[in-house]
C-alpha positions in Angstrom: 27.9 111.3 131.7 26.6 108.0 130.0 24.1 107.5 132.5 22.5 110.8 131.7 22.2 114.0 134.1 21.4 112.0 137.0 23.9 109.0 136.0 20.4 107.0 136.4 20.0 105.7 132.7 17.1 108.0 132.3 15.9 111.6 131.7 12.9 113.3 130.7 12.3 116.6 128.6 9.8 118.9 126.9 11.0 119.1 124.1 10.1 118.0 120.4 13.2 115.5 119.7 13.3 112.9 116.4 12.8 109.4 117.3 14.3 108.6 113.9 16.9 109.4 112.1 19.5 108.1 109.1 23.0 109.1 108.7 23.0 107.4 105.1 19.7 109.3 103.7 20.6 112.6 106.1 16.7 112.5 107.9 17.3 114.4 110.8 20.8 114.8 110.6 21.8 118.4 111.1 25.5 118.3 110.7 28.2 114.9 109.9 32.1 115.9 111.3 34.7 113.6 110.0 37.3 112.1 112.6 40.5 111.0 111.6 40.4 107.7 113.8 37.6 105.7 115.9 36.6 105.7 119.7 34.4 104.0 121.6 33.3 106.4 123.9 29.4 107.6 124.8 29.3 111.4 124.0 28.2 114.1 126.9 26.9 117.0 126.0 26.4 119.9 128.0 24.5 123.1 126.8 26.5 123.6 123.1 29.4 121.2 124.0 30.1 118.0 123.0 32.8 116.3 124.6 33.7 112.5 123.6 37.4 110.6 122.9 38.8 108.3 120.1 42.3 106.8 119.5 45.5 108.5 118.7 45.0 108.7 114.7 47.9 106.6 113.2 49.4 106.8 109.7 47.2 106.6 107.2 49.0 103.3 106.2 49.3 101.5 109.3 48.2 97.6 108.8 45.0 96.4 110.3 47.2 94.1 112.6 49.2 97.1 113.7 45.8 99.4 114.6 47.0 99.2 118.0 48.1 102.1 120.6 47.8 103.6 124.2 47.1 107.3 123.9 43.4 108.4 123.1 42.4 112.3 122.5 39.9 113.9 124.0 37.7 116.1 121.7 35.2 119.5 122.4 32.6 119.9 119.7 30.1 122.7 118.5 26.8 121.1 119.5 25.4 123.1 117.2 27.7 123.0 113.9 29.8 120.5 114.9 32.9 122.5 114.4 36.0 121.3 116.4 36.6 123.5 119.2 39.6 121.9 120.6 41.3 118.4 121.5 43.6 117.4 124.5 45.8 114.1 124.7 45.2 111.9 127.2 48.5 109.1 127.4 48.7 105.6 129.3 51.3 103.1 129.6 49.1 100.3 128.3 48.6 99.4 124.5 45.6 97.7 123.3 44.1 97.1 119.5 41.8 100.0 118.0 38.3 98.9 118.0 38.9 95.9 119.7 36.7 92.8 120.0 36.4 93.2 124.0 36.8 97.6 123.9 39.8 99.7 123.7 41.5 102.4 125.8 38.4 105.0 124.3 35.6 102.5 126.3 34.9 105.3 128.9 32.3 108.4 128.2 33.9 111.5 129.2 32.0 113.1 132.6 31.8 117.1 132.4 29.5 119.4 135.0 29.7 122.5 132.9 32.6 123.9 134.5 34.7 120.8 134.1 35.5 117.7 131.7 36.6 114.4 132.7 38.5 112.2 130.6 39.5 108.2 131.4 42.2 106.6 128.9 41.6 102.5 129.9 45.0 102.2 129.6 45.7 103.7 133.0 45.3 107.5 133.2 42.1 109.5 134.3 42.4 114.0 133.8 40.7 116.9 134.4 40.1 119.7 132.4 38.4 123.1 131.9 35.7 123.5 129.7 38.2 125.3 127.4 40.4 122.3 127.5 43.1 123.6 129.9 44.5 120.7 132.6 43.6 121.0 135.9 45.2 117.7 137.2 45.9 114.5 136.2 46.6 110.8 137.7 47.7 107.9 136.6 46.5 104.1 137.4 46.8 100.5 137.4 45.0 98.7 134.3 44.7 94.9 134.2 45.5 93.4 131.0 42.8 90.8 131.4 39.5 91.6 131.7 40.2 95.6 131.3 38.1 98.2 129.7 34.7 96.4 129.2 31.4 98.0 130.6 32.0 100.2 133.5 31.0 103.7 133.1 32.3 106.3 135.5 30.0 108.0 137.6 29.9 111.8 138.6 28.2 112.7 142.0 28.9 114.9 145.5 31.9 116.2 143.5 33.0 112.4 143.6 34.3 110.3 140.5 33.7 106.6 140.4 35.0 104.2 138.7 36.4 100.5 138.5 39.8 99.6 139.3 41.9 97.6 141.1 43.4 98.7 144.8 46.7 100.5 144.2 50.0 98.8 144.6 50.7 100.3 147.6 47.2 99.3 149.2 47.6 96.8 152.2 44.2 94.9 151.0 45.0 94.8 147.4 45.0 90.8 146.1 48.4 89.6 145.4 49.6 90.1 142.2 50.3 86.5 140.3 49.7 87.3 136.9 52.6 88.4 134.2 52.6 91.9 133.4 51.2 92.6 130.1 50.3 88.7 129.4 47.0 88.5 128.5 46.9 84.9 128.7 47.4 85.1 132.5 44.3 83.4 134.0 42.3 86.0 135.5 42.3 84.7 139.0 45.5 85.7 139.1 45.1 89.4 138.6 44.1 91.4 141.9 40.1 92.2 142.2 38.3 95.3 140.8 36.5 97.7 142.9 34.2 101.3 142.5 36.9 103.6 143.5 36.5 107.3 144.4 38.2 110.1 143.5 37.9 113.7 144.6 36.9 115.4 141.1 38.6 118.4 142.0 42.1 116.9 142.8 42.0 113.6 141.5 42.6 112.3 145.4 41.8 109.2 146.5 39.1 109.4 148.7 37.4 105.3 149.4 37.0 101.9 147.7 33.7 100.3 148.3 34.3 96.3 150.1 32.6 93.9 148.0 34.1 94.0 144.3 32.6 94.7 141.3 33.8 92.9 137.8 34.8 95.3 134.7 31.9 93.4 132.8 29.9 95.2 135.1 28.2 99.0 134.4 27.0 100.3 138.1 23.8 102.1 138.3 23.7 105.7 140.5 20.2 106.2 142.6 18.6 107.7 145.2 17.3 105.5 148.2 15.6 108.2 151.0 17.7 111.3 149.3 20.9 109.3 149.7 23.1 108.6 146.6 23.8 104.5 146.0 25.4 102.2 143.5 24.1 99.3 142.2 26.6 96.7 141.1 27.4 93.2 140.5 30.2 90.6 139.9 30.6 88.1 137.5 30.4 87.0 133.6 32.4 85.6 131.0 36.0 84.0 131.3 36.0 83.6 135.2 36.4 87.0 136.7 38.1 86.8 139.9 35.9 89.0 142.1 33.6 86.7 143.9 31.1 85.4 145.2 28.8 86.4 141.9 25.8 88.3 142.7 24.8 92.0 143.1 25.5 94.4 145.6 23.9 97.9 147.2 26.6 100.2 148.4 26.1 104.0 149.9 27.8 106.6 148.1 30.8 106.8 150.6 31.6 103.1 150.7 29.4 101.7 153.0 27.6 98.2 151.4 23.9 97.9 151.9 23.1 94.4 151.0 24.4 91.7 148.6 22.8 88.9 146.4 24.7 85.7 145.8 24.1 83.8 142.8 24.9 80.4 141.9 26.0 80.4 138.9 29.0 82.5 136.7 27.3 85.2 135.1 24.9 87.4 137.5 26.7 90.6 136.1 24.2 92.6 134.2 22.3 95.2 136.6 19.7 97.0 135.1 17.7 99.8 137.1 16.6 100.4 140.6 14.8 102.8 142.2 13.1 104.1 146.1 11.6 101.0 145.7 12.5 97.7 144.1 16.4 97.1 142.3 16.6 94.9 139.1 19.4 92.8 137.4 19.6 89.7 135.1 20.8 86.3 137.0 21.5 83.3 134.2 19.2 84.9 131.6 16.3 85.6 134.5 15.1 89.0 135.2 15.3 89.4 139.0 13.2 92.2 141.2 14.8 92.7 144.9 13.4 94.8 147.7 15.8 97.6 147.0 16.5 98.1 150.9 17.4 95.0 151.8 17.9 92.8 148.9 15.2 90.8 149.2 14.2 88.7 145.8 10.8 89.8 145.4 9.8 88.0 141.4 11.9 86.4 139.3 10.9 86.2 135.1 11.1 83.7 133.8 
């Protein structure tokens, strides 16, 4: 996943790797594939797979204005030649523009274990697959218009997938909806909150939607406090995001919140790294350090 084998942002190895490298002189380059369209995707790898997405590939002629569409397509590469092994299409209901200035329905890094791949189109559909590309399940979901596909990353963990979305339709706590379908000009307090959700990897259930909220301009960091899996998270950032109060937020894999920081200003969103001890996150350009138990600001820079 994009957070690395752990989903903790870091990893360590052995082994000699290149800490430079140029596509345009072909220094450390082993092998270039050509795609025939973009994506913004991370790419996971897992032993001599590659897995990441792009959009739908549309004609050839298609006007810059018109680079817009709402499928993507998963692709399986040779890690080692970088031959194409083989491609699944992933649909969604929602269009946005290829490449766009705030993402596009490609945002997500595809999630595999070894045994399974994970693909999320933005646009409203997650799906499972084998590692030879053959569907296990798939499900579809609700994508905002407004502040939709930014910086959340899903999350792989206890045979769990978590992600950022609103409540369902159906859900007795979801926000009302008072925003126009599909206008994107519909101020974003009017669009119901965003929460991690889980899902049971190997069905796609439902299983619970941690309390507190976290915005899409948000990317949740998985750690370990006493053995125990948590999420670090955080709410706020540009154009008013509805989920409030702005701060950060320690939740237990499994739903259960921890503790939560309230900022005073509009853009405590940007969560950086925690770990058994001490949780870090940027508040209004400020680099703050909290007890990692209880939330607790322990130094702020500057």
């Amino acid at each position: 996943m994009a957070g690395g084998p752990q989903g903790t942002w870091t990893t360590t190895t052995d082994q000699a790797i290149p800490t430079q490298w140029s596509v345009s002189t072909g220094k450390n380059i082993r092998w270039k594939t050509e795609l025939p369209e973009g994506g913004q995707s991370g790419i996971a790898i897992w032993g001599d797979r590659l897995f990441l997405s792009i959009n739908k590939p549309l004609p050839l002629n298609t006007p810059l204005e018109k680079a817009e569409g709402s499928d993507i397509v998963g692709y399986c590469l040779d890690a080692n030649t970088g031959k194409l092994i083989w491609t699944v299409e992933i649909p969604s209901p929602k269009t946005m523009p290829y490449s766009g200035l705030f993402s596009d329905n490609t945002s997500a890094t595809p999630i595999t274990d070894g045994k399974r791949v994970w693909f999320i189109n933005q646009g409203g559909s997650m799906a499972c697959f084998t590692m030879e590309g053959k569907l296990v399940w798939t499900r579809p979901f609700e994508s905002r218009t407004r502040h939709n596909a930014k910086q959340c990353e899903p999350i792989l963990v206890d045979d769990q997938l978590l992600f950022v979305l609103m409540r369902d339709p159906n859900d007795p706590l979801r926000r009302e909806m008072k925003a126009k379908s599909g206008n994107r000009e519909s101020p974003a307090k009017d669009w119901p909150w965003t929460f991690i959700r889980s899902f049971d990897a190997n069905t796609g259930k439902p299983l619970w939607t941690e309390p507190t909220g976290t915005s899409v301009h948000n990317t949740p960091r998985l750690g370990y406090l006493d053995g125990e899996p948590y999420v670090f998270h955080g709410r706020g950032g540009g154009h008013v995001p509805p989920e409030m109060p702005y701060g950060f937020s320690m939740s237990k894999v499994g739903g259960e919140n921890l503790w939560n920081y309230e900022s005073k200003g509009t853009v405590t969103y940007t969560v950086a790294h925690f770990d058994s001890q001490h949780a870090y996150g940027f508040d209004r350009g400020s680099l703050m350090k909290f007890d990692a138990r209880n939330g607790t600001v322990v130094a702020k820079f500057p």
